[in-house]
C-alpha positions in Angstrom: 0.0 0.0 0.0 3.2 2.1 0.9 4.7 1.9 -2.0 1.3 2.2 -4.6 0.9 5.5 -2.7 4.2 6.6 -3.1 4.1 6.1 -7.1 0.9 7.6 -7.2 2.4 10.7 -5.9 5.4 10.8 -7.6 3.5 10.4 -11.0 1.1 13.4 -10.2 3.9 15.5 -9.2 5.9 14.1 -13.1 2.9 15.3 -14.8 2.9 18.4 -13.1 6.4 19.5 -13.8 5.5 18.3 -17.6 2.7 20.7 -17.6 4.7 23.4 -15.6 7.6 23.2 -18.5 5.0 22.8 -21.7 3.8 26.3 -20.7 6.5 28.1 -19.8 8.0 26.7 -23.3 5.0 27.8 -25.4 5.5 31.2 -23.5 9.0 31.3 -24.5 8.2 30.5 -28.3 5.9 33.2 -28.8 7.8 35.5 -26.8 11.0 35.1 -29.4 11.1 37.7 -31.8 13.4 35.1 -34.1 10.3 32.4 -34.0 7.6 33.1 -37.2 5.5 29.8 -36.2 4.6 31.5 -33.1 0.7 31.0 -32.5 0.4 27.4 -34.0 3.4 26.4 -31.6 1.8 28.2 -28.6 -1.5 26.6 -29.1 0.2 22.9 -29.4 2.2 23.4 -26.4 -0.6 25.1 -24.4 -3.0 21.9 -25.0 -0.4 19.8 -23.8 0.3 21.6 -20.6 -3.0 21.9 -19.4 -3.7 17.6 -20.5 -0.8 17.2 -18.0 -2.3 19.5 -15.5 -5.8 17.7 -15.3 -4.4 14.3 -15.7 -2.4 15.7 -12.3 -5.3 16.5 -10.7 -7.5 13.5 -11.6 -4.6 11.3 -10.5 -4.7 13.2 -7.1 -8.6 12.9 -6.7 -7.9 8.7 -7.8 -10.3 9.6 -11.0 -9.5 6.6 -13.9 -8.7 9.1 -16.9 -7.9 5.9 -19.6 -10.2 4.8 -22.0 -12.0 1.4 -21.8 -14.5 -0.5 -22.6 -17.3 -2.7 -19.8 -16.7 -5.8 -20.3 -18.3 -8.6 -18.5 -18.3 -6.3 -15.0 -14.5 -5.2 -15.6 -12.4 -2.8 -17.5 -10.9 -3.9 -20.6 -8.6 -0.9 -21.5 -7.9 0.9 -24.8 -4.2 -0.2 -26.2 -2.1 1.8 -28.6 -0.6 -0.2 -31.3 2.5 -0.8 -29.4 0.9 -1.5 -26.2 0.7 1.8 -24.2 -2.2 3.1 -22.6 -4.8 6.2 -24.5 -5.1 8.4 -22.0 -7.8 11.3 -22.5 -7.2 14.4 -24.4 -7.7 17.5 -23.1 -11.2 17.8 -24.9 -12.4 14.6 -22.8 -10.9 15.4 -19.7 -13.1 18.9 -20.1 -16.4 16.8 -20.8 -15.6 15.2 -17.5 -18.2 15.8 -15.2 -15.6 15.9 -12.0 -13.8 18.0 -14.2 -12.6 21.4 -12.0 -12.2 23.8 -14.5 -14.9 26.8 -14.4 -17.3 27.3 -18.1 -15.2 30.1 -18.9 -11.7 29.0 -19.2 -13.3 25.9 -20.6 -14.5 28.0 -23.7 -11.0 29.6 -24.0 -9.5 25.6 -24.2 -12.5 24.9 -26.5 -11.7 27.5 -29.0 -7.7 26.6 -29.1 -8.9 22.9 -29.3 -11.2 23.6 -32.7 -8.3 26.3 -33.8 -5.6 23.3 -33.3 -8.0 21.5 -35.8 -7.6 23.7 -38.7 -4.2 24.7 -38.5 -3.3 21.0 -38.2 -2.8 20.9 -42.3 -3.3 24.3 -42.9 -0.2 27.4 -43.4 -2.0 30.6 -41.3 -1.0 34.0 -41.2 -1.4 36.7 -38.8 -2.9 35.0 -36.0 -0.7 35.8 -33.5 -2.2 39.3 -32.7 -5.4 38.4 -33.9 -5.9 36.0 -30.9 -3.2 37.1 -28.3 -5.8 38.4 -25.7 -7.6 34.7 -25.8 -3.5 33.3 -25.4 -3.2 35.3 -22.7 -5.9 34.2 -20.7 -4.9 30.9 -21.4 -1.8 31.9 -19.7 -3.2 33.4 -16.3 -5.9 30.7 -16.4 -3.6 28.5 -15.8 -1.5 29.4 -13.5 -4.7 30.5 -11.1 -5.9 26.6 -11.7 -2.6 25.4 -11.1 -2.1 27.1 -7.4 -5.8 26.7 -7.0 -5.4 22.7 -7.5 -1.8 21.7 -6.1 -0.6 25.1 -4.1 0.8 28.1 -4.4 4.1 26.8 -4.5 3.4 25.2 -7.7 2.7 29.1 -9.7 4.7 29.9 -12.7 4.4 33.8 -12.9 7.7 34.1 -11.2 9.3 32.7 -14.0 7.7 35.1 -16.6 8.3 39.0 -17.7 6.4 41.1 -20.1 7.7 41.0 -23.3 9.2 44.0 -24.9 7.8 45.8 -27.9 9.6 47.7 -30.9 6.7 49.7 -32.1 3.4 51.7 -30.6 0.1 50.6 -31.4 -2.2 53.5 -33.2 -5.4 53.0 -34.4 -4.7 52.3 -38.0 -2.8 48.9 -36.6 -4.9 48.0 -34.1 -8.0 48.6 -37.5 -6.0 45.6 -39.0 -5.8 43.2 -36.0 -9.8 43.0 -36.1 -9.5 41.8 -39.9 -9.7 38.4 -40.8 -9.4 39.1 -44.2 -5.5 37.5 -44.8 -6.7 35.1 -43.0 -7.2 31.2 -44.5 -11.0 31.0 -45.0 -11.5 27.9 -42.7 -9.4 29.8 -39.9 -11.6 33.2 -40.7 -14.8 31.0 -41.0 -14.1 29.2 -37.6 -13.2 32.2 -35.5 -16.4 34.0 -36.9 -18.8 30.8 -35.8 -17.6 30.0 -32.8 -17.3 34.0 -31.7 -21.1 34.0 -32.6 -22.3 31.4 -30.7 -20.9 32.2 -27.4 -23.1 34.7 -25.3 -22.1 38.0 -25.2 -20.9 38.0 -21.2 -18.8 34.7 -21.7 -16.8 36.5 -24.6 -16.3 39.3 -22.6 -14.8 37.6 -19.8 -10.8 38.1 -19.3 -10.8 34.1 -19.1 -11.7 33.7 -22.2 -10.2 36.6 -23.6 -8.0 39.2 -21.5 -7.1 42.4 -22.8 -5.5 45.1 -21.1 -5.5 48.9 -21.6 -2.0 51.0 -22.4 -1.9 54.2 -22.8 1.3 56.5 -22.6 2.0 58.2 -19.3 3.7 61.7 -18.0 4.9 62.6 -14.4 5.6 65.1 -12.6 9.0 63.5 -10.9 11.7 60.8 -11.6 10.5 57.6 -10.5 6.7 57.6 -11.4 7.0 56.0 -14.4 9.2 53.0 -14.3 7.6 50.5 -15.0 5.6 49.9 -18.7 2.1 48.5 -17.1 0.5 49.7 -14.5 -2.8 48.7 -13.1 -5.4 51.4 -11.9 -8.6 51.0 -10.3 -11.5 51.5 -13.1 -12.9 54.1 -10.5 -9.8 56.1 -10.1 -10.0 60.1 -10.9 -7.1 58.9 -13.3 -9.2 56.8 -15.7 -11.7 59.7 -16.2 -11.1 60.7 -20.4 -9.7 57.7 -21.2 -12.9 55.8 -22.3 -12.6 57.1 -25.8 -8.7 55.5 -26.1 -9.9 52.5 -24.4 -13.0 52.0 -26.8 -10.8 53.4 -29.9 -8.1 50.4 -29.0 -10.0 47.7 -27.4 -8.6 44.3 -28.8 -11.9 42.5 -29.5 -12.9 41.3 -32.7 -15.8 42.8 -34.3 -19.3 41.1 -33.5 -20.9 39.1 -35.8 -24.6 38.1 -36.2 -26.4 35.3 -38.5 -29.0 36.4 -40.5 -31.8 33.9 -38.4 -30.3 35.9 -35.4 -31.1 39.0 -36.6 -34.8 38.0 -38.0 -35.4 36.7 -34.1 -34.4 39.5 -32.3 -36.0 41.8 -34.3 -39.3 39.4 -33.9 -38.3 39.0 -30.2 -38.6 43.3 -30.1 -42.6 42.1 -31.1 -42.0 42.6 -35.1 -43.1 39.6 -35.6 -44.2 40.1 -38.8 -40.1 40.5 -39.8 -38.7 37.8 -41.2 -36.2 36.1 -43.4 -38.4 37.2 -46.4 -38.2 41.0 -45.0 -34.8 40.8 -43.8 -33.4 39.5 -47.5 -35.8 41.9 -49.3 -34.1 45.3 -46.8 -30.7 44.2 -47.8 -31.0 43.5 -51.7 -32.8 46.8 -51.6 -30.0 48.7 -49.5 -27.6 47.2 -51.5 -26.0 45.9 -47.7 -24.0 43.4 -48.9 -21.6 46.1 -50.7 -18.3 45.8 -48.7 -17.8 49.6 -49.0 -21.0 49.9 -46.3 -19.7 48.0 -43.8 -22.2 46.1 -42.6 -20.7 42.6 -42.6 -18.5 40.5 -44.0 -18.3 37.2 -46.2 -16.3 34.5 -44.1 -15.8 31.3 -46.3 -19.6 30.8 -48.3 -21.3 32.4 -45.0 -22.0 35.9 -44.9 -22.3 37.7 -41.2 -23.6 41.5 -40.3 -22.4 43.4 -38.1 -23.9 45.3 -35.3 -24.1 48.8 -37.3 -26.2 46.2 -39.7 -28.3 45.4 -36.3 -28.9 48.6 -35.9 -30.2 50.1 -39.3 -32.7 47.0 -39.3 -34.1 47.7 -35.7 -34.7 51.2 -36.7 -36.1 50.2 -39.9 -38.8 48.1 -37.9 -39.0 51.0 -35.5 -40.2 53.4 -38.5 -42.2 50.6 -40.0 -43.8 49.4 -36.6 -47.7 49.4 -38.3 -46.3 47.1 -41.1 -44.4 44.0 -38.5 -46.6 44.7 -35.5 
């Protein structure tokens, strides 16, 4: 009993350093100015870290996290072709009812599990500021679950710095990080459905997505400005006029809405007269589908408005309330 105890432990606290070292390696990778594979690396090695990290923590709580198969009253277990156990994979270990991980930062691992998926056999471009708010909550998420689950003793952020930049951000770059446009179309087309069927408080959530405000500062004697982030209470006299900056540079991808989702809202406002027939019938006749409006975009063969499109259709109904009423 001694010594199955003993192994027991010692594997948990393996898998741990494993998923300690996957991290703080994906960190690294993307973190290197001389590395171009940046995001698909990140996104392999972050998968990994956090598998490790659960199989830890199911290990500790004596959970069996191999597949098998019931047979006759007893566990026949799932072989690889040379003879080694198939352990779950992080999307399993998620499903897992016992599971510890919160809905949030499960949706954060969901979308880098489906965007593993189509990178697998697919070149992309420009992803890695596209997506770095949803990498870094990734990040934090992990270290909070890993002190939360084993100990503080266990946290990585000692080992980490913030990473140095060569350029400012102005508006005209940060216009370009919401564009999917240089984008492959099953990367573009899989950001744009997943992004619209999560509710709007889930993807505003800093674990599934964390982004963080920076904005140039002055002072009035040596010392006040040494370090490049500093964190200041939303209520503080010193936020007040920076709204506009915040909203102006905000990384968050544009919102995209389905054209059934616009139909039902509009009918949930009591137009229920509006429907698909009345929505295609306002757009052919506003010609909204013309790029140059922006009202939407095409993503692969699917085409998804925006909210200024939301907008001119609810105060279409509004003027034409006799007519849908």
């Amino acid at each position: 009993m001694y010594k199955r105890k003993r192994r027991i432990g010692s594997v948990k606290e393996e898998l741990l350093q494993k998923a300690r070292e996957a991290m703080l390696t994906s960190v690294q990778v993307f973190n290197n100015p001389n590395i171009v594979f940046k995001s698909e690396s990140f996104i392999v090695l972050a998968i990994i870290s956090w598998t490790y990290l659960l199989h830890a923590y199911f290990r500790k709580e004596k959970i069996d996290y191999r597949y098998f198969q019931p047979i006759n009253g007893r566990k026949k277990y799932d072989k690889t072709k040379h003879g080694g156990y198939k352990y779950w994979e992080l999307e399993r270990c998620l499903n897992e009812h016992r599971s510890p991980i919160d809905k949030i930062t499960s949706w954060n691992l969901r979308f880098l599990i489906g965007l593993r998926h189509e990178i697998e056999h697919q070149m992309t471009t420009k992803i890695d500021d596209l997506l770095s708010a949803r990498f870094q909550a990734c990040c934090l998420n992990f270290n909070m679950y890993l002190k939360k689950l084993f100990g503080d003793k266990f946290g990585i952020e000692k080992y980490l710095s913030f990473s140095l930049q060569f350029s400012s951000l102005d508006e005209k770059q940060v216009s370009q990080l919401r564009d999917y446009a240089d984008l492959p179309k099953n990367i573009s087309a899989y950001i744009g459905y997943f992004d619209e069927n999560l509710p709007e408080k889930e993807f505003n959530d800093s674990k599934f997505s964390y982004r963080v405000l920076f904005v140039p500062k002055t002072v009035n004697r040596k010392g006040q400005a040494d370090r490049v982030i500093e964190f200041v209470d939303p209520k503080s006299p010193m936020t007040q006029g920076l709204s506009k900056v915040y909203w102006a540079t905000k990384d968050r991808e544009k919102p995209k809405h389905l054209p059934s989702k616009i139909v039902r809202e509009m009918q949930e406002l009591g137009y229920k007269n509006f429907k698909q027939y009345q929505h295609t019938k306002l757009w052919q006749k506003v010609n909204g589908k013309n790029p140059a409006k922006g009202y939407g975009v095409q993503i692969e063969k699917t085409w998804y408005w925006y909210d200024s499109w939301f907008e001119y259709v609810k105060n279409h109904c509004e003027k034409n309330k006799t007519k849908y009423i």
